[in-house]
C-alpha positions as CSV (number, residue, x, y, z in Angstrom):
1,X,-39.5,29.0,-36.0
2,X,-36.0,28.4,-34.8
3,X,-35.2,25.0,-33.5
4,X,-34.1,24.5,-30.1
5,X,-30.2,23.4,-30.1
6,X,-29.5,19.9,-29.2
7,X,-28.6,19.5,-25.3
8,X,-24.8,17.1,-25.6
9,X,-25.0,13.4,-25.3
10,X,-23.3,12.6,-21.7
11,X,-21.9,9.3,-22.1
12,X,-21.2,7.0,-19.2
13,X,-18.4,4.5,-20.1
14,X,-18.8,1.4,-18.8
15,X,-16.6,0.5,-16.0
16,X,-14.1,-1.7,-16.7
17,X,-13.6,-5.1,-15.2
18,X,-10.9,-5.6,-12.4
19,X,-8.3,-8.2,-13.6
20,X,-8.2,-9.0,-10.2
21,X,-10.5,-10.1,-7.3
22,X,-7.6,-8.7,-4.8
23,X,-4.9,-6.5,-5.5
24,X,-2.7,-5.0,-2.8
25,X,-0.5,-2.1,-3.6
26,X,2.6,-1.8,-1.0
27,X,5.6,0.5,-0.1
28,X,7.5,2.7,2.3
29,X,5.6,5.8,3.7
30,X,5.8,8.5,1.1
31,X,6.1,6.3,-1.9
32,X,1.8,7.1,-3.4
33,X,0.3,4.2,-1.8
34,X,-3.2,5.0,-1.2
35,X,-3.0,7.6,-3.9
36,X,-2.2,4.7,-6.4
37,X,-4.9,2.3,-5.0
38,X,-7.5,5.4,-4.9
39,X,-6.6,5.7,-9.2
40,X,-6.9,1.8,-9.8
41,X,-9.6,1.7,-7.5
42,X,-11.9,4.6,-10.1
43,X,-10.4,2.6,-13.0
44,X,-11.8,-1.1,-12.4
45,X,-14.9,0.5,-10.0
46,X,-13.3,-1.8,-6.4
47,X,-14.2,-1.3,-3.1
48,X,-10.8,0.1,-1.2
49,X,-9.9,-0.6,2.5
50,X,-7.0,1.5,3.8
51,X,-4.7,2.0,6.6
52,X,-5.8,4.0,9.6
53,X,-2.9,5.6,10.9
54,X,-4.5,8.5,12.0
55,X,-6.5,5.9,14.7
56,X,-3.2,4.8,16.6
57,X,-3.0,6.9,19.6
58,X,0.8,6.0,19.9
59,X,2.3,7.1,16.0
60,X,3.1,10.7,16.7
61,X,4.9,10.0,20.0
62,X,6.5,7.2,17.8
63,X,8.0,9.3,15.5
64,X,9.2,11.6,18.1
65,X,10.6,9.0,20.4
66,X,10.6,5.6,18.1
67,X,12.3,3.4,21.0
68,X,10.1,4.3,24.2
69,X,7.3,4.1,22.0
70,X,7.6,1.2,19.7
71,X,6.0,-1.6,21.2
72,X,3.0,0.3,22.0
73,X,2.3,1.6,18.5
74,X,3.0,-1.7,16.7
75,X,0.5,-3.5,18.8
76,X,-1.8,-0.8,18.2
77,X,-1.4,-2.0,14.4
78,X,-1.5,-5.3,15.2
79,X,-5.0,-4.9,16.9
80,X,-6.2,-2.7,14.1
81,X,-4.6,-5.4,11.1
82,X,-6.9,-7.9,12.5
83,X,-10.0,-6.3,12.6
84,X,-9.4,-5.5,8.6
85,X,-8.4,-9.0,7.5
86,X,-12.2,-9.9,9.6
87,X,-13.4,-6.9,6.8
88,X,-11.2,-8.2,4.1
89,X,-12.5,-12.0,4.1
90,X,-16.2,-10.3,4.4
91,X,-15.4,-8.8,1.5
92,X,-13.9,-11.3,0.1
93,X,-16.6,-13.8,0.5
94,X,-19.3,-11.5,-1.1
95,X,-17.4,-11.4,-4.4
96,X,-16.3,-7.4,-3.9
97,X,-13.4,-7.0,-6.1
98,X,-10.9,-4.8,-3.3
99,X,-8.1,-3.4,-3.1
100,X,-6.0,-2.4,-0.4
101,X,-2.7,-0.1,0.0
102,X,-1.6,-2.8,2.8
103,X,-0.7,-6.1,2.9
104,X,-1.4,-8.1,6.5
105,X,2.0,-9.2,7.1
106,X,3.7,-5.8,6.9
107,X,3.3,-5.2,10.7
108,X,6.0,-7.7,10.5
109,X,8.4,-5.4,9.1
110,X,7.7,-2.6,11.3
111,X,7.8,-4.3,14.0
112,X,11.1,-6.3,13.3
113,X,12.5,-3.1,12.5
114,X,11.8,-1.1,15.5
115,X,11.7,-3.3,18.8
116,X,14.3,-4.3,20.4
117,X,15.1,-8.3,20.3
118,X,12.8,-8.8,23.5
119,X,10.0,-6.9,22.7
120,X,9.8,-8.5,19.8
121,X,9.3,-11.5,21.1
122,X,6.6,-10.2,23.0
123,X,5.3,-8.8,20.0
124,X,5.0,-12.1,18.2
125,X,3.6,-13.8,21.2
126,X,1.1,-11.0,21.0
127,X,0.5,-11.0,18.0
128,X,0.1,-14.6,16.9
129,X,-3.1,-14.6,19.4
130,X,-4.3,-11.7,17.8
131,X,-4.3,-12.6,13.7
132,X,-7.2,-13.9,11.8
133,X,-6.7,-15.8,9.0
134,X,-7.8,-14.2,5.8
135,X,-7.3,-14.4,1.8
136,X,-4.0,-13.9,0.2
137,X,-3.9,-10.8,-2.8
138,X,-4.0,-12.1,-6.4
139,X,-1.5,-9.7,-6.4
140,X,1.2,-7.5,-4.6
141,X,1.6,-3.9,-6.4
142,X,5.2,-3.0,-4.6
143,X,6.1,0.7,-5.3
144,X,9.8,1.3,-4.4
145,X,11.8,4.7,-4.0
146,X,14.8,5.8,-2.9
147,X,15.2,7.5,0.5
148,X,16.2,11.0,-1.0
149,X,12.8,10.4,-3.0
150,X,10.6,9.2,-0.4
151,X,12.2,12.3,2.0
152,X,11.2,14.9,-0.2
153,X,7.8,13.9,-0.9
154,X,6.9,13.6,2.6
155,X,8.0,17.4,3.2
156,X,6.1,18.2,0.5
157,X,2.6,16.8,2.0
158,X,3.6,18.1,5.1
159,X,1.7,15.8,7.4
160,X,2.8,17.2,10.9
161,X,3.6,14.1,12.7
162,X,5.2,12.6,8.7
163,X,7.7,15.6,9.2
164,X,9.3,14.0,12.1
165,X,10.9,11.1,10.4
166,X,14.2,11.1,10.5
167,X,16.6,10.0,7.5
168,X,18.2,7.3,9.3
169,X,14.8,5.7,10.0
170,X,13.7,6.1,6.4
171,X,16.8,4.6,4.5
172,X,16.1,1.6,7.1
173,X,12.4,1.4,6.4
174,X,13.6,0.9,2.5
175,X,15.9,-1.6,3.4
176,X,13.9,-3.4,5.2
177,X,10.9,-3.7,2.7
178,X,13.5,-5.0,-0.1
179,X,14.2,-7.6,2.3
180,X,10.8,-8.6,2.8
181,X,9.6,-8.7,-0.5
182,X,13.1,-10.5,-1.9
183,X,12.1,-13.5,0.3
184,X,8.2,-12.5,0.2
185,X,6.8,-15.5,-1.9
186,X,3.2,-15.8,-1.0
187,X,1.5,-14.0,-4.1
188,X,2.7,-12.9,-7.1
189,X,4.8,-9.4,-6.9
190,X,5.1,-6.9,-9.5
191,X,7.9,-4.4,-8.1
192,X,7.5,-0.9,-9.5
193,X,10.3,1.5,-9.6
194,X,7.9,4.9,-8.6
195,X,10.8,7.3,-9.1
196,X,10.2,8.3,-12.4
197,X,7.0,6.8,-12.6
198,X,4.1,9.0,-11.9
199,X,0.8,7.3,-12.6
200,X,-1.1,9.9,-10.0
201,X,-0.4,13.0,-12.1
202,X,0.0,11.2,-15.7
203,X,-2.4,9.5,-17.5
204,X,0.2,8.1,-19.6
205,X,1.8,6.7,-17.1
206,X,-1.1,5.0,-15.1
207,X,-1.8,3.4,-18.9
208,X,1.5,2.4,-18.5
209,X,0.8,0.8,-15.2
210,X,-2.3,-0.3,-15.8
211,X,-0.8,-2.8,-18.7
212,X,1.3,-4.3,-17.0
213,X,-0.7,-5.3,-14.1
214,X,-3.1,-6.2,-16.6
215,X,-0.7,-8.6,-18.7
216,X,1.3,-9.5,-15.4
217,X,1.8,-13.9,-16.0
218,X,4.7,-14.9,-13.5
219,X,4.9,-15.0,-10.1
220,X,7.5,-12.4,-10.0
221,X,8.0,-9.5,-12.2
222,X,10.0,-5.6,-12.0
223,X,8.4,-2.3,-14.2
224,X,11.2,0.6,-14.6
225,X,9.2,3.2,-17.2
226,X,11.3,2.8,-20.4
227,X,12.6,-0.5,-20.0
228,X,10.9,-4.4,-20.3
229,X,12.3,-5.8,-17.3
């Protein structure tokens, strides 16, 4: 009688605790936001909440014509930013470890950058009436890129209304996010140069990542792979 072979063992590994309770990643458009947060999010088993750019009815036209169009589309985001801090201090409350690939105040920057000095006063009148208060991340994940970067991985997903960018807006957009986060002192920050970094295709380099989020101890901190900045 010939014994039946053994079936393989299937091992679950156990999922491994989020050293935070909130972690935001942040970042121009192109530079692996949600992508990022998607990774993290498998590693340390959190519930993710994402931007919905998809639900503003006025983004494509603001891409095509980012003056007319501005104010509309920002307080499209500004209507959609409070309904997810509501979700985010639900969340919050239960205990749900989350992470995001927004931060609540980064309508700010759009908004700054794109209206014109009037509307965006409007906009903060607006605005203002519109936010929720809601808790702070334990900590800001801020992916940076240059413009050349950020340009060519946006042609290379090839998101129809993406492809409208121009250049000029783009190299802005990067400027005015190291802005932000140079005065941005709310939560710790851990800047990320994502240039050469690529912890969605490498393994190696999500360990990488993954460290030193997980060791992170001051309130403001930079990663470049193959340095200890």
């Amino acid at each position: 009688m010939t014994a039946s072979p053994l079936a393989p063992l299937t091992v679950t590994a156990p999922a491994m605790r989020p050293p935070y309770a909130y972690l935001a990643i942040e970042g121009p458009i192109g530079v692996g936001k949600t992508s990022l947060a998607t990774r993290l999010a498998e590693r340390w088993s959190m519930q993710t909440l994402f931007e919905r750019p998809q639900d503003n009815p006025f983004l494509e036209r603001f891409y095509r014509d980012t003056a007319r169009y501005a104010l509309p589309a920002q307080l499209s985001f500004a209507l959609q930013r409070t309904q997810q801090v509501q979700e985010i201090a639900a969340l919050h409350a239960a205990g749900t470890s989350l992470i995001t690939d927004f931060i609540t105040q980064k309508n700010d920057i759009f908004a700054r950058l794109t209206l014109k000095d009037d509307e965006w006063q409007l906009y903060r009148a607006l605005s203002a009436r519109l936010k929720a208060s809601g808790p702070a991340p334990d900590l800001v994940v801020y992916l940076q890129a240059s413009p050349e970067v950020l340009f060519a991985r946006i042609q290379k997903r090839a998101v129809p209304m993406e492809l409208q960018i121009s250049d000029a807006y783009l190299r802005a957009l990067c400027d005015a996010y190291n802005q932000f986060f140079y005065h941005y002192d709310r939560t710790p920050v851990l800047t990320v140069n994502a240039e050469y970094l690529n912890p969605l295709e490498s393994n190696d380099d999500l360990a990488l990542l993954v460290e030193r989020i997980e060791t992170m101890r001051g309130r403001k901190e930079f990663f470049v792979k193959g340095t200890s900045l």
